[in-house]
VONURO-87547 format. One record per residue: x, y, z of N, C-alpha, C in turn. Coordinates in steps of 0.1 Angstrom, whole numbers, padded with zeros to 4 digits, always signed. Example, Ala and Ser with C-alpha at 12.3 -4.5 7.8 and 13.67 -1.06 7.14 Angstrom:
BEGIN
+0132-0057+0078+0123-0045+0078+0132-0033+0078+0128-0022+0071+0137-0011+0071+0129+0000+0079
END
This chain:
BEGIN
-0227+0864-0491-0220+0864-0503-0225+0877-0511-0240+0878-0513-0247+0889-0518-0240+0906-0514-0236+0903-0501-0240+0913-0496-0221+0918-0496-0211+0913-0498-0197+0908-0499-0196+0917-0517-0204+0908-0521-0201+0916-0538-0205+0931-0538-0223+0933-0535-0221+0946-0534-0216+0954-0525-0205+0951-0516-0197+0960-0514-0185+0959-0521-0179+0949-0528-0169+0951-0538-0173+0962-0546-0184+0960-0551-0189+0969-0566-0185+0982-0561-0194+0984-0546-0193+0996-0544-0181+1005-0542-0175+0997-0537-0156+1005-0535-0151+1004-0550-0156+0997-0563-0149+0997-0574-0155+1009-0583-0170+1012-0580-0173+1023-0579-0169+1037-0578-0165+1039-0563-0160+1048-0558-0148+1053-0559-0141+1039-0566-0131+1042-0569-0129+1046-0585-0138+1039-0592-0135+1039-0613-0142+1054-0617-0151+1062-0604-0158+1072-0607-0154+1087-0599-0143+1085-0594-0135+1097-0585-0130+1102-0594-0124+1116-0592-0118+1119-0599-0106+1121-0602-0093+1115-0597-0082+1111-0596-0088+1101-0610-0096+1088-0606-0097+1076-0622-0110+1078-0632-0118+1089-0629-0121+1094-0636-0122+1092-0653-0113+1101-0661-0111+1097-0668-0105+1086-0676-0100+1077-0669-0096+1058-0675-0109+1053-0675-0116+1054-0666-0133+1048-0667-0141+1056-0678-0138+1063-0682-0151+1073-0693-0136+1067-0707-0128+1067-0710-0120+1063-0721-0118+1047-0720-0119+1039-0708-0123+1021-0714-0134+1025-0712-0146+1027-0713-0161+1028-0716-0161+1031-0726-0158+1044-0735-0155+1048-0746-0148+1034-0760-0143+1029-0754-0129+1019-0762-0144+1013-0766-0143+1004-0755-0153+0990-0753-0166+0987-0762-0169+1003-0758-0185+1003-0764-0186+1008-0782-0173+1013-0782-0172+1016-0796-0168+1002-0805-0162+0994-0798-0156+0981-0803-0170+0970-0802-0179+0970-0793-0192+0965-0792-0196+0968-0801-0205+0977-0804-0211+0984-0816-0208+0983-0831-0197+0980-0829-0186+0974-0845-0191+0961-0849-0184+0955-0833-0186+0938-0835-0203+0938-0838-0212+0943-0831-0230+0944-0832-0228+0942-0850-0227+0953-0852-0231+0956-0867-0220+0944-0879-0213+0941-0873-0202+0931-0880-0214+0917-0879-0222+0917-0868-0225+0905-0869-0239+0905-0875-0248+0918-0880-0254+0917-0887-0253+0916-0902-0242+0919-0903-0234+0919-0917-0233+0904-0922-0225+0901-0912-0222+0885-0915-0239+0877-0919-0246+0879-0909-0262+0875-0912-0270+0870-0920-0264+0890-0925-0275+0891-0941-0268+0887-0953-0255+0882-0950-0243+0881-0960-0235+0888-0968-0235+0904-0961-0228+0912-0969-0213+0913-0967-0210+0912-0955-0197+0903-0953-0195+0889-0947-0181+0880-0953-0180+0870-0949-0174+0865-0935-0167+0870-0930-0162+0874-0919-0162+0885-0911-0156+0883-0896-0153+0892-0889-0141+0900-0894-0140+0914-0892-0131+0921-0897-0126+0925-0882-0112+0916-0874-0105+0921-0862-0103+0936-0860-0097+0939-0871-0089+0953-0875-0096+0964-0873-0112+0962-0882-0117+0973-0886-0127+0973-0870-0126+0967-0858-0134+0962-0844-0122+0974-0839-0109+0965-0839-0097+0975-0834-0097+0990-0835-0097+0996-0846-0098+1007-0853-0108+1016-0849-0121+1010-0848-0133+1015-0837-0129+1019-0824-0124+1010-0819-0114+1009-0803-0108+1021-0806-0103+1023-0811-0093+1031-0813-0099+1048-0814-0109+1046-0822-0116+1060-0822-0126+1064-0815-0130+1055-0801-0138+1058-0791-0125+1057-0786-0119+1058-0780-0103+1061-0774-0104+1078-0775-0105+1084-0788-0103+1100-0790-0114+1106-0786-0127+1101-0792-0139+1106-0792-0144+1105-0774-0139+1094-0766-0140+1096-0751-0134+1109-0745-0118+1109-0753-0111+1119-0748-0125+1131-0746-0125+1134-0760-0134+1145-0764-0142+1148-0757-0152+1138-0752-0165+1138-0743-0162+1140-0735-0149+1131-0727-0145+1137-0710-0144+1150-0710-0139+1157-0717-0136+1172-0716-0144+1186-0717-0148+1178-0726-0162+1184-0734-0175+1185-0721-0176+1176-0715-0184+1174-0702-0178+1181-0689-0167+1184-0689-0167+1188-0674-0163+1202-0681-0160+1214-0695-0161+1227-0700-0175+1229-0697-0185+1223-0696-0199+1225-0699-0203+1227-0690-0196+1216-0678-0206+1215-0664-0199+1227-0656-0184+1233-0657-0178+1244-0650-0184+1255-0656-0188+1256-0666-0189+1268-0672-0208+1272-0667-0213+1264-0672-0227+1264-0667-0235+1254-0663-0234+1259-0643-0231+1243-0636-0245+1244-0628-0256+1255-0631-0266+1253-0631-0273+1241-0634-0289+1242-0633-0293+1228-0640-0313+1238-0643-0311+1250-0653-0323+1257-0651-0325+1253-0664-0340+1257-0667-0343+1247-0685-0333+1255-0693-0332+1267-0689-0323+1281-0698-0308+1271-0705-0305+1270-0689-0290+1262-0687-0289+1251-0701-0301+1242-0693-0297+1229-0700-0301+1229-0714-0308+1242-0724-0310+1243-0732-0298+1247-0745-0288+1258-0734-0281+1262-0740-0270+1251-0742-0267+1239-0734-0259+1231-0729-0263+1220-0744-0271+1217-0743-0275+1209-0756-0272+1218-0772-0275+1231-0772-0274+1240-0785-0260+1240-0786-0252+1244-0775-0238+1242-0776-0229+1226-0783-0238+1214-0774-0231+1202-0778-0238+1197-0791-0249+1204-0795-0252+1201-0810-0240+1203-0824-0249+1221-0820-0240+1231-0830-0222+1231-0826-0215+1227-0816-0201+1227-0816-0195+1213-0812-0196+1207-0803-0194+1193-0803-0196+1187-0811-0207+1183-0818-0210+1172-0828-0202+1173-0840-0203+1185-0849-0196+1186-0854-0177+1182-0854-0176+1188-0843-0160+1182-0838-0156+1172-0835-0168+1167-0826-0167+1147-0824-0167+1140-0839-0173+1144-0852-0171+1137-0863-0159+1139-0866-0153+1153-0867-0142+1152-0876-0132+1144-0864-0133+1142-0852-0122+1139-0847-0120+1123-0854-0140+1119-0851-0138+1104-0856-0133+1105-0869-0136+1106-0878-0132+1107-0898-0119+1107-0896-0110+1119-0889-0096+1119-0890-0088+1109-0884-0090+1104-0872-0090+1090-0860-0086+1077-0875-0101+1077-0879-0102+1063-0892-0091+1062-0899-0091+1081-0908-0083+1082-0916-0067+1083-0916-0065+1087-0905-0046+1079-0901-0045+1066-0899-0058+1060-0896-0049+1044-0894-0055+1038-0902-0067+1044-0910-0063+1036-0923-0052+1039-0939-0043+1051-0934-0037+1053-0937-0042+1062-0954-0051+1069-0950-0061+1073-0963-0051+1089-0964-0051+1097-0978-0046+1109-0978-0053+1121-0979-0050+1133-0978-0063+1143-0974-0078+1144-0986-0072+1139-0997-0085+1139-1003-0094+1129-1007-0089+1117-0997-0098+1104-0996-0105+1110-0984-0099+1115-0971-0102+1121-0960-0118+1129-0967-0112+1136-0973-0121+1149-0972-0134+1145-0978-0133+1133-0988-0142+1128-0997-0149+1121-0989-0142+1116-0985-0152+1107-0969-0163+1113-0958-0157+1124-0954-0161+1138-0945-0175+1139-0956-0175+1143-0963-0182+1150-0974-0194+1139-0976-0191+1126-0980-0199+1117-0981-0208+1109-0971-0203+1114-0962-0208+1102-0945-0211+1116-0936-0203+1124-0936-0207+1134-0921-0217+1140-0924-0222+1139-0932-0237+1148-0931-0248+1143-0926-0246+1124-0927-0255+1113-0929-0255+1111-0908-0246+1112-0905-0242+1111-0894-0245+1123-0883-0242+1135-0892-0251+1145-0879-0263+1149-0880-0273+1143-0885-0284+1146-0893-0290+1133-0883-0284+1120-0880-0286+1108-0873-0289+1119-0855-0272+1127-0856-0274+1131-0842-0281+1140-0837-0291+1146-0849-0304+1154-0843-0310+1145-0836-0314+1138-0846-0328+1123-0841-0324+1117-0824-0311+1114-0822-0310+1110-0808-0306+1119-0796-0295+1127-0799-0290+1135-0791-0297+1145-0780-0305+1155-0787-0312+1164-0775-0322+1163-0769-0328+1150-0777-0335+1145-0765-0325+1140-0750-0318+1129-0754-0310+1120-0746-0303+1130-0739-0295+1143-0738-0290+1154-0734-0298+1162-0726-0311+1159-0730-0322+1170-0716-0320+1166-0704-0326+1146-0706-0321+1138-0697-0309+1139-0690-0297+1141-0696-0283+1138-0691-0282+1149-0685-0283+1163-0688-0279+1178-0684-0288+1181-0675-0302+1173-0670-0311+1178-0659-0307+1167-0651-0304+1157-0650-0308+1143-0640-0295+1141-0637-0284+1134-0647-0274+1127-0646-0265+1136-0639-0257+1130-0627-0245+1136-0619-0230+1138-0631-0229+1152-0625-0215+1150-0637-0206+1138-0643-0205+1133-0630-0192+1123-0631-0199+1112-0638-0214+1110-0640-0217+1099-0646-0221+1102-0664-0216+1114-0663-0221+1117-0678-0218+1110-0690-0205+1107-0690-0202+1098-0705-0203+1090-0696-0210+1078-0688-0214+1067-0686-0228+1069-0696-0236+1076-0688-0247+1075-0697-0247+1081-0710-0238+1085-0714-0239+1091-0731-0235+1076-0737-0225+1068-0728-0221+1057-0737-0230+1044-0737-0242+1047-0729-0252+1036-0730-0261+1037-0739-0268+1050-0741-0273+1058-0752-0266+1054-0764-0258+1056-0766-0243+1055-0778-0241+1041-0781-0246+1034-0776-0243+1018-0780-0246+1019-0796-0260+1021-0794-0268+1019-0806-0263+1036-0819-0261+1040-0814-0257+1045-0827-0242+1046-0830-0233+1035-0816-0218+1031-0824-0221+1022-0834-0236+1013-0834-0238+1003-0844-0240+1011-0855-0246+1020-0857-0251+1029-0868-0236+1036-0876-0226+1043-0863-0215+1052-0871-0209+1040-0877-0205+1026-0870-0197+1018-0880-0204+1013-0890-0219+1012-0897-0230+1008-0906-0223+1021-0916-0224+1031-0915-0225+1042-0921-0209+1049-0925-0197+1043-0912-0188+1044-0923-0181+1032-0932-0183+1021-0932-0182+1012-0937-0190+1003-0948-0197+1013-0952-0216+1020-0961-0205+1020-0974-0210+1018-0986-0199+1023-0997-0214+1029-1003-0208+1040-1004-0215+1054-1011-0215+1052-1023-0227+1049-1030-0233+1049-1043-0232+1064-1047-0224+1064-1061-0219+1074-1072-0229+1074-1082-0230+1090-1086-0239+1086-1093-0229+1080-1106-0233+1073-1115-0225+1070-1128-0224+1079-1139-0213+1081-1145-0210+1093-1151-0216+1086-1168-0222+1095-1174-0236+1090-1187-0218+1090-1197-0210+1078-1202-0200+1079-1212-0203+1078-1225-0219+1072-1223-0226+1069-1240-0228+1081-1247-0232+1092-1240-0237+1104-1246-0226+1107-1257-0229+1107-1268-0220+1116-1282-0215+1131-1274-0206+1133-1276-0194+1146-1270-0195+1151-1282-0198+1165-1279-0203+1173-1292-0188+1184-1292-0185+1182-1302-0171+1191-1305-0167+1204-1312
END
């Protein structure tokens, strides 16, 4: 029986990681684990009682933006590995500098903009949002990323790269949905002060 399954696995394998399907396996890994991460942090929420329920929508909506942000990654990963498909410290240095300073950046705004159409927000809630959370968030992606990227760009086989970015990524899908669903403390504008005329 043991021996029956791991050879199912293995042909489901060989099959969810070729590259003909390829990309459907790195975009439902992407969906899944973004929607994981949501539900994670939804149920700490619920916990500590800062919310009362599950929010289906705002789980969906996650789905939805690991759906783009997969896109991003699939592609983003195999520009990197054709272009510099070496594996020298030089390589994997520049490979990480590159997915800091230009990917990260682009993986946020794709996420912010993703949120911002379906939650149906207009460019200057967008941009107010951007402004308030994306700094908070690539500032997170120092702390994890190039470390986890030395790993991935020296060890990990192409085809399994956003496998393992999205294992890594669990824990800080719990963090991006903490942080956009965070309500940003304003400072309060002082109304008492006498207006001198």
């Amino acid at each position: 029986m043991w021996r029956n399954l791991a050879l199912t696995l293995n042909r489901w394998k060989c099959y969810a990681f070729s590259s003909k399907y390829l990309i459907y396996t790195n975009l439902g890994m992407s969906v899944s684990l973004s929607m994981v991460g949501d539900a994670m942090e939804q149920s700490y929420e619920r916990y500590t009682r800062e919310a009362d329920k599950w929010d289906r929508t705002r789980t969906v909506r996650m789905g939805i933006s690991g759906f783009t942000v997969g896109f991003v990654c699939h592609f983003w990963y195999k520009y990197l590995d054709y272009v510099y498909p070496k594996r020298t410290i030089g390589v994997v240095v520049r490979k990480i500098l590159l997915d800091q300073f230009v990917c990260s950046p682009f993986f946020l705004v794709v996420f912010f903009v993703t949120m911002g159409v379906l939650e149906k927000k207009n460019w200057a809630e967008l941009k107010e949002e951007i402004g308030d959370k994306a700094f908070i968030l690539y500032k997170a992606e120092w702390t994890v990323w190039p470390l986890a990227q030395l790993f991935n760009f020296f060890f990990i086989k192409p085809k399994y790269r956003v496998l393992y970015d999205n294992s890594i990524s669990l824990g800080y899908d719990v963090y991006i949905s903490k942080v956009k669903y965070s309500k940003v403390k304003k400072e309060a504008k002082k109304e008492d002060e006498p207006k001198i005329n």
